[in-house]
C-alpha positions in Angstrom: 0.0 0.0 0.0 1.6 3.5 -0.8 2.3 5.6 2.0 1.2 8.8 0.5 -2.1 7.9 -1.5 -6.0 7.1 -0.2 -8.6 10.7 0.1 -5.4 12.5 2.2 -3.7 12.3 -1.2 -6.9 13.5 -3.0 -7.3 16.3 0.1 -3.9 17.7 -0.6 -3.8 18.0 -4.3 -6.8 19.6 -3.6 -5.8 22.1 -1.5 -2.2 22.5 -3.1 -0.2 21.9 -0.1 2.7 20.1 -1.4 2.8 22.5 -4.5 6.8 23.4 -5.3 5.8 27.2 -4.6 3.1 26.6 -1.7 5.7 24.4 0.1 9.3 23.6 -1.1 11.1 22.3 -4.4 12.2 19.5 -2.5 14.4 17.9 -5.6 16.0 20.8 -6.3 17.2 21.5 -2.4 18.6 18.0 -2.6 20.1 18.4 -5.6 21.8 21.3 -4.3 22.7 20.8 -0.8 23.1 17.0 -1.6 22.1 15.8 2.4 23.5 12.9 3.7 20.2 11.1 5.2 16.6 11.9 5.0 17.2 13.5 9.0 19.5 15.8 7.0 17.2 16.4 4.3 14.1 17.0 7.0 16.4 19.4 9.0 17.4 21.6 5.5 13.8 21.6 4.7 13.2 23.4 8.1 16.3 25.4 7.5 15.0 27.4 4.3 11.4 28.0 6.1 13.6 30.1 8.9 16.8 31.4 7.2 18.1 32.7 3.8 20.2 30.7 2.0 22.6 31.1 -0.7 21.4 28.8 -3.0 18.1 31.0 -3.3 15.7 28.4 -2.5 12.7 29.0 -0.2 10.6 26.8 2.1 7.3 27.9 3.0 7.3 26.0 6.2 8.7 23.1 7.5 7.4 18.7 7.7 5.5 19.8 10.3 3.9 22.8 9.0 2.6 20.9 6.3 1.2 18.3 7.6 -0.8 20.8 10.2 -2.1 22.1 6.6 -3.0 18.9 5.8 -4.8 18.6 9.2 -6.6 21.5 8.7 -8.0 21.1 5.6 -10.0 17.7 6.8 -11.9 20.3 8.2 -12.7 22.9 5.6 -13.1 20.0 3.1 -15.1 17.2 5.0 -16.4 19.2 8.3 -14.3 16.6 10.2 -11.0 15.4 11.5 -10.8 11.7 10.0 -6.8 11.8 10.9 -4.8 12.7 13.7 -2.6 15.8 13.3 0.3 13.1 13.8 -1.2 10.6 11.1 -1.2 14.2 8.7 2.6 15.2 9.5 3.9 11.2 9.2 2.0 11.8 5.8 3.3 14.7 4.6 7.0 13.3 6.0 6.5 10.2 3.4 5.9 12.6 0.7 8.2 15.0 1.3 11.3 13.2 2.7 10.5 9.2 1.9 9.7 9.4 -2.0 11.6 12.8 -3.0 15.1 10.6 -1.6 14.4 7.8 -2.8 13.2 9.7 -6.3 17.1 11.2 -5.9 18.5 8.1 -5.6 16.7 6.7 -9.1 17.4 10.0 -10.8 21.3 9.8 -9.7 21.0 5.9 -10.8 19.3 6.2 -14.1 22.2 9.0 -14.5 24.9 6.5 -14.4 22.8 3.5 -16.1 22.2 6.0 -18.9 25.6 7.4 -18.8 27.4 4.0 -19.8 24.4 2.7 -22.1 24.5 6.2 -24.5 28.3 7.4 -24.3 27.4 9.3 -27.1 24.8 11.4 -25.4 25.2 14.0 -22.7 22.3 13.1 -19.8 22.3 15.8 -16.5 19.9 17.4 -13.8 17.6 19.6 -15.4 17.7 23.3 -14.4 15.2 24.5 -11.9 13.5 26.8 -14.2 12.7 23.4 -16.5 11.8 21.0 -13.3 9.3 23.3 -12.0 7.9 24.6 -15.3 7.4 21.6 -17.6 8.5 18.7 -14.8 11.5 17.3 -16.0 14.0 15.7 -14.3 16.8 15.1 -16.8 18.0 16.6 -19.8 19.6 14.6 -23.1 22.0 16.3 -25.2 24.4 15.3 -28.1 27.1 17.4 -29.3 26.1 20.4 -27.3 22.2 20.1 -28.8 19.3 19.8 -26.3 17.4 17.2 -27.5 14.8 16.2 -25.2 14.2 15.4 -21.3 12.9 12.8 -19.3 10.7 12.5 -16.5 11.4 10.0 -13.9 8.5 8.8 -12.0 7.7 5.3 -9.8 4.8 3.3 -10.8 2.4 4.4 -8.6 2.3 7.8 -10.7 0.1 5.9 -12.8 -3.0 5.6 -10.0 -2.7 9.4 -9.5 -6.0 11.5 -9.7 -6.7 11.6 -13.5 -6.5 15.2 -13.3 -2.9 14.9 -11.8 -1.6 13.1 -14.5 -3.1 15.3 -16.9 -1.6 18.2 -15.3 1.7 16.9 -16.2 0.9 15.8 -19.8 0.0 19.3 -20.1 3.1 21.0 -19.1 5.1 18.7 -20.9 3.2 19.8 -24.1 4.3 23.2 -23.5 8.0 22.7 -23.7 9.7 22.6 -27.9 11.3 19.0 -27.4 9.9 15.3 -26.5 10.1 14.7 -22.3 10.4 11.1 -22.4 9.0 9.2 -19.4 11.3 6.8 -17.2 9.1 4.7 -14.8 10.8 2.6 -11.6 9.2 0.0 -10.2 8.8 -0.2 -6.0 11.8 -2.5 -5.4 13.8 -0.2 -7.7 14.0 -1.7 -10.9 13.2 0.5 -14.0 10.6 -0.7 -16.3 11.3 -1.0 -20.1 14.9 0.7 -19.8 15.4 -0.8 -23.4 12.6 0.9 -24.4 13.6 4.5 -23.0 17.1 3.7 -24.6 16.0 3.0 -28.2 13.5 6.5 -27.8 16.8 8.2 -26.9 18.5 7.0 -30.4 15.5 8.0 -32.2 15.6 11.4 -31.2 19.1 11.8 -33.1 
């Protein structure tokens, strides 16, 4: 069972509460700070709600912040409290911390996997600009030509609200060049990573 779906999932999209600019761009402070643990990762999260950094990146709160959001919308959505304020923050924990590092580790994994399949290509983090615009993750280049990007996602992305997945079809439409979708599986393993490499060559 995933630790971040059921009607709490449903209540937050719904209320925007984990939205990049609502909350925190939670990739791109790991990808920038690169924390050692998810502790780490929790603690720079609270870091940016209190101080300015030099990296530029703001957090609108901290774990717990959000999941008191999350607590408080039961109320102004359903006229109850079905959760506990402490079920709500061990939520919003899971989404935050739990999937964004272990969605770092697949994106730093499909990297190197990538890296040594297409030595011909050039494969890096996207800038934050392209992340938080069009949601991708990666970019592919080849002789100094952006060719496309790729969005990695795990498997459960698929049983998102309808209108979720839309959303992103969407914003990938807006970008110029193909975003190419790279899907890992719960124990880790990528699904069809012949497939994503043979949609690389073709977009030579």
């Amino acid at each position: 069972m995933s630790l971040t779906g059921g009607d709490l999932n449903a209540l937050n999209g719904r209320f925007g509460i984990s939205a990049p600019h609502r909350s925190v761009p939670i990739m791109q402070l790991i990808r920038v700070h690169r924390p050692r643990s998810k502790a780490e990762l929790e603690a720079l999260v609270a870091y940016h709600a209190h101080h300015t950094c030099s990296c530029g990146i703001v957090s609108r709160g901290t774990i717990q912040d959000f999941g008191k959001a999350l607590y408080e919308a039961q109320h102004k959505a359903w006229g109850t409290y079905r959760y506990s304020l402490e079920h709500c923050i061990q939520w919003e924990y899971h989404l935050f911390i739990t999937q964004s590092w272990k969605g770092s580790a697949q994106e730093r994994n499909l990297l190197q996997q990538l890296r040594l399949s297409l030595p011909e290509f050039q494969f890096d983090y996207s800038a934050a600009e392209l992340d938080a615009e069009y949601r991708i993750d990666l970019t592919i280049n080849k002789k100094d030509r952006l060719l496309g990007g790729i969005q990695v996602k795990p498997e459960s992305f698929q049983h998102m609200r309808p209108s979720v997945i839309e959303y992103q079809k969407r914003q990938h439409r807006k970008w110029e060049l193909p975003v190419l979708a790279a899907v890992y599986q719960e124990d880790g393993r990528w699904l069809d990573f012949q497939g994503l490499v043979a949609r690389i060559k073709q977009l030579e």
